[in-house]
C-alpha positions in Angstrom: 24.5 -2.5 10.4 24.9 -4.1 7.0 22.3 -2.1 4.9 20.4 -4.8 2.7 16.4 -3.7 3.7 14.2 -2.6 1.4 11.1 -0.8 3.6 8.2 -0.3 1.6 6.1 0.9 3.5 7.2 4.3 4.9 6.0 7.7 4.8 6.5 11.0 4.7 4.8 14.5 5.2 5.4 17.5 3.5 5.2 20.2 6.5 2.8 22.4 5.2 0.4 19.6 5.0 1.3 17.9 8.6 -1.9 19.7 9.9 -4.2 17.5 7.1 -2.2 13.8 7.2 -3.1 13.6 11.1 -1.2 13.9 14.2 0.7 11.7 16.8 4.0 10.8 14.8 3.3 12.7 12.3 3.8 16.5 13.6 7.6 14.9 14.4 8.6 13.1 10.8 11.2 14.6 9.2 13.5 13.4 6.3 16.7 12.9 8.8 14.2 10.6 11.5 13.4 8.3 8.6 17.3 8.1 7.1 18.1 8.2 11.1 15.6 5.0 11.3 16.8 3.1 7.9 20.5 3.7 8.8 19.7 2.3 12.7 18.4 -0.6 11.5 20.3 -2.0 8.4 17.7 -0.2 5.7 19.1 0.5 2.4 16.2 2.0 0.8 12.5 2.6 1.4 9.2 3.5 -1.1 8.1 6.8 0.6 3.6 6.8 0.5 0.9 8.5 1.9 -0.3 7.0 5.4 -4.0 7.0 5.9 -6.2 9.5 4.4 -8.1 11.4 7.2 -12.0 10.7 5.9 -12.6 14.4 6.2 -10.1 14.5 2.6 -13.1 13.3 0.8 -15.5 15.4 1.7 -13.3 18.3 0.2 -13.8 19.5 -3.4 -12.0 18.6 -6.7 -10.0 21.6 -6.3 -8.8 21.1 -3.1 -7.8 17.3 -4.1 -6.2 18.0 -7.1 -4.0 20.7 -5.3 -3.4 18.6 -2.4 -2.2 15.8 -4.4 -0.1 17.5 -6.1 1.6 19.4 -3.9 2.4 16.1 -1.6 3.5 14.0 -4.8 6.4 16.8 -5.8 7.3 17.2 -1.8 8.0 13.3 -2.1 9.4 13.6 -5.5 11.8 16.3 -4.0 12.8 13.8 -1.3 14.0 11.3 -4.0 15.9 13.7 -6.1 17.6 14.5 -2.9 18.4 11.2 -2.0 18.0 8.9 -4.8 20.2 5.9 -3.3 17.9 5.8 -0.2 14.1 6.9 -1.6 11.8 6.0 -4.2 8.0 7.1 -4.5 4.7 5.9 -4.3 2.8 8.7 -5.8 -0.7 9.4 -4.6 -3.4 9.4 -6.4 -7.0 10.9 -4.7 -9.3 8.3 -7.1 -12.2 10.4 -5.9 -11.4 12.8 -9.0 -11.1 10.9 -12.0 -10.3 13.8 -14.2 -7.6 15.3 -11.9 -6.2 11.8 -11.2 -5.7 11.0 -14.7 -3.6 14.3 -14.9 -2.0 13.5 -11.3 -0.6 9.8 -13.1 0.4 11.8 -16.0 2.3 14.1 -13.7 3.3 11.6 -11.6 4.9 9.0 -13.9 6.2 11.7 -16.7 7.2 14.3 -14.8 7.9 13.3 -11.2 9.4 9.8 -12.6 7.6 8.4 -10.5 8.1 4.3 -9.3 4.3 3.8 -8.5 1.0 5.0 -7.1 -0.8 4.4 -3.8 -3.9 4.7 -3.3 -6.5 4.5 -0.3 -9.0 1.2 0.4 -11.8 3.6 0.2 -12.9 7.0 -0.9 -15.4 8.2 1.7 -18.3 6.5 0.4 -16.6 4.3 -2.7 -14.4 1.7 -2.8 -11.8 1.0 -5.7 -13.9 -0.8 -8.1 -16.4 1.3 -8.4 -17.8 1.6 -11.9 -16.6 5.2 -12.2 -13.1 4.2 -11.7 -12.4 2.1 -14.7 -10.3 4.7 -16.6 -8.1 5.3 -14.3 -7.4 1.3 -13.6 -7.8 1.4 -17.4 -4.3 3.9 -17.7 -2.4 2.4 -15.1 -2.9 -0.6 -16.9 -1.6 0.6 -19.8 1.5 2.1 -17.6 2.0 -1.6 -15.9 1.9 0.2 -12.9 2.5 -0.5 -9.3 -0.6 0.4 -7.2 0.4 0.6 -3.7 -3.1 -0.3 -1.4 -3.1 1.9 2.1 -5.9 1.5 4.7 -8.3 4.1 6.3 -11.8 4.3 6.9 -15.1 5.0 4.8 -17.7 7.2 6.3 -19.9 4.4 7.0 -17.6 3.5 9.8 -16.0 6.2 11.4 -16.0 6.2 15.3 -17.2 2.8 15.8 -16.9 1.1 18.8 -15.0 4.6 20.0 -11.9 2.7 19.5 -9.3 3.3 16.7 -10.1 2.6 13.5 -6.3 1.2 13.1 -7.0 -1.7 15.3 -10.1 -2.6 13.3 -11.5 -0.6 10.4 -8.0 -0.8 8.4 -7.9 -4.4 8.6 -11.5 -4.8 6.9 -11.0 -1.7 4.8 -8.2 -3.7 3.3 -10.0 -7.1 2.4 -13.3 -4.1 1.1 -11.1 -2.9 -1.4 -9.4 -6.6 -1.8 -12.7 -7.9 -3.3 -14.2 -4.4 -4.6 -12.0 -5.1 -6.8 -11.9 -8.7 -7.7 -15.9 -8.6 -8.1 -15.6 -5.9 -10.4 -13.5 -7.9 -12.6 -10.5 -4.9 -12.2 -8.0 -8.1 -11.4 -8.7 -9.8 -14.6 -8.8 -6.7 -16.7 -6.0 -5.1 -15.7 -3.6 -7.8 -15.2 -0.3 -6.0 -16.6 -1.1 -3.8 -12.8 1.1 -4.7 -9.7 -1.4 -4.7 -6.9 0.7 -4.1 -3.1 -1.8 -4.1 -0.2 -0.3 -3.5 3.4 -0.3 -5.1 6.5 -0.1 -8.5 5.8 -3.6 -7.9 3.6 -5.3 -7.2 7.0 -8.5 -9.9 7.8 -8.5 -11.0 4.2 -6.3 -14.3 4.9 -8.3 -15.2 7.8 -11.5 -14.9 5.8 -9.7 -17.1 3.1 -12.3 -20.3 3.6 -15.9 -18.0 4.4 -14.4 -15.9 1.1 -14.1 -19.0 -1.2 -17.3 -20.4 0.3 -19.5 -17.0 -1.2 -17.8 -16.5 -4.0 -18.7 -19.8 -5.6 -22.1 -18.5 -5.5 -21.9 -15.3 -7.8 -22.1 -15.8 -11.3 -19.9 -13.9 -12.7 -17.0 -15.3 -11.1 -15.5 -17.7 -13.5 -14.9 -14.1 -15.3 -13.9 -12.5 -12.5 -11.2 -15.5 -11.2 -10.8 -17.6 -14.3 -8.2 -20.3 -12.0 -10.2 -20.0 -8.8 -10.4 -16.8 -6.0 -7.2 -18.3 -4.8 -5.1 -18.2 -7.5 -6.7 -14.5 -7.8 -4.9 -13.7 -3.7 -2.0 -15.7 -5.3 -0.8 -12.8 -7.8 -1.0 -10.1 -5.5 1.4 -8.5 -3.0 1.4 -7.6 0.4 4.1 -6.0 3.0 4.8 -7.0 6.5 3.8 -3.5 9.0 2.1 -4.6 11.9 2.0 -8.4 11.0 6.0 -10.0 12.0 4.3 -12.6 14.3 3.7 -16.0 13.8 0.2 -15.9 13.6 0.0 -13.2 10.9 2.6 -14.1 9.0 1.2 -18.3 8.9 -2.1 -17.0 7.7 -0.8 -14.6 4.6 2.1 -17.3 4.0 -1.2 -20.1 3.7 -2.4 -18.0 1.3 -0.1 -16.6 -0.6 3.8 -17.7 -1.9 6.5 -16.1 -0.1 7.7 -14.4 -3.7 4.7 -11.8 -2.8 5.7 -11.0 0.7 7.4 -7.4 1.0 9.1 -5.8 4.4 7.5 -2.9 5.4 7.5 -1.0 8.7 4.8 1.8 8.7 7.1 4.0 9.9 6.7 6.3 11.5 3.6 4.8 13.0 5.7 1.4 13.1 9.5 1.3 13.9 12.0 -0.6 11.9 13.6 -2.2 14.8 10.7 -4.2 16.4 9.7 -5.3 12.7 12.8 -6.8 11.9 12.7 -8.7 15.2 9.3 -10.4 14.9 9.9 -11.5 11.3 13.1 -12.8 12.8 10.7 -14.6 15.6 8.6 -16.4 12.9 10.8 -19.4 12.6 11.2 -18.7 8.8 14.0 -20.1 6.5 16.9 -17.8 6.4 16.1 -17.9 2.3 12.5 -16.3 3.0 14.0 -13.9 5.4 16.2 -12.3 2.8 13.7 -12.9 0.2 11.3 -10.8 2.2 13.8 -8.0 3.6 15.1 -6.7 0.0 14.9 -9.5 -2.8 10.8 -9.4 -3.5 10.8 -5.9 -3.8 13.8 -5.7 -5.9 11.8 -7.5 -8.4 9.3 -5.0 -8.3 11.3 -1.4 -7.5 14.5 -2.7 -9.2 16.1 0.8 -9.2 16.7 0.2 -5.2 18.9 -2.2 -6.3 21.7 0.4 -5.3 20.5 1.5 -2.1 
């Protein structure tokens, strides 16, 4: 197949850590299943991330973060210097730390060279705009970085339901850390960030109307959304895993322009192949196709360009 795709949402595990990212898929990801996958399916290039953060991360101590982190973010940077035409990297970044992750985006960006960041919707017991997180929004700021938004699952809502917490905790997770940090103002302050949250922004869309309605109530948000909680949604980005059907894809597309829509697969959780069929089953224009397949997030990992 003609290789024009740009995944960006795909991810990778270094094999000593395969035992701490989970199992399922994961025990089985190696770096020839995802070129295997991209070449199968017509994908030039993918931004290699973290998948979700088992909860159990947080309650681990600084140490063990900062060690972690670091040794997944030079397994992935190892990956891309191996393969530059085909991988770029999200660094991770473990937030709960702040010292250690303002050395991890120092390390990241300057030595690892870095394309972006990605953090998790929540930190255990935190979400992204909490108060103690403003210096590190406050360097990537400086860094016009691009902050790469993965679900998981905070302790206040592990094992709910006894179901996954893919099928309904990362969707809500999502919009949590969506308006954590649009009601802590981090939007407006740190508007030189490029903000990526996965799967089609999970329940935030739907909740677009209900959202709008409460937020006209606080105070502080003509400081927070100076042109309106819309126009806030508006300048953000989000990727396709889990979402090519019509009914996700018309709710983030009522929302938000198709310049901000990215593909992404979730691979190895999500395979390539059924993604690029359902977009393809969402009666889009052929322009909006290719616009969301490699051109969107050209504009925003231009080095792929190559791929």
């Amino acid at each position: 197949m003609d290789p024009h795709r740009i995944d960006v949402h795909h991810h990778y595990y270094p094999e000593d850590l395969k035992d701490v990212l989970g199992g399922g898929p994961t025990k089985n990801w190696t770096m020839q299943a995802s070129l295997d996958e991209m070449d199968t399916n017509g994908v030039a290039a993918v931004a290699l991330s973290a998948s979700s953060i088992p909860t159990d991360w947080w309650r681990q101590d600084d140490a063990w973060l900062r060690r972690t982190v670091r040794r997944f973010n030079e397994f992935g940077a190892e990956l891309v210097k191996s393969r530059p035409d085909r991988f770029a990297l999200f660094a991770f970044l473990s937030m709960k730390d702040v010292d250690g992750t303002l050395d991890e985006i120092a390390h990241a960006f300057d030595t690892l060279k870095a394309d972006g960041v990605g953090i998790a919707t929540s930190f255990g017991d935190t979400w992204p705009g909490d108060p103690a997180y403003a210096p590190i929004w406050d360097e990537l700021n400086r860094r016009k970085a691009l902050v790469y938004i993965h679900p998981t699952v905070p302790f206040c809502c592990e094992g709910v339901l006894g179901i996954s917490s893919s099928m309904v905790e990362y969707p809500f997770d999502t919009c949590r850390a969506m308006l954590s940090l649009l009601l802590s103002g981090t939007f407006a302050r740190c508007r030189d960030i490029r903000f990526v949250f996965c799967h089609a922004g999970g329940v935030t869309p739907a909740l677009t109307g209900r959202i709008e309605w409460g937020t006209e109530r606080i105070k502080e948000m003509p400081a927070h959304a100076p042109d309106g909680y819309r126009a806030e949604i508006a300048r953000l980005h989000f990727d396709t895993a889990t979402s090519t059907n019509p009914i996700a894809m018309g709710a983030l597309r009522a929302v938000v322009p198709d310049s901000q829509i990215m593909f992404g697969s979730d691979f190895p959780y999500g395979r390539i192949g059924p993604t690029v069929a359902g977009l393809h089953s969402c009666g889009l224009p052929d322009a909006t196709v290719k616009a969301i397949e490699r051109d969107n997030a050209l504009r925003l990992v231009p080095r792929l360009k190559n791929g």
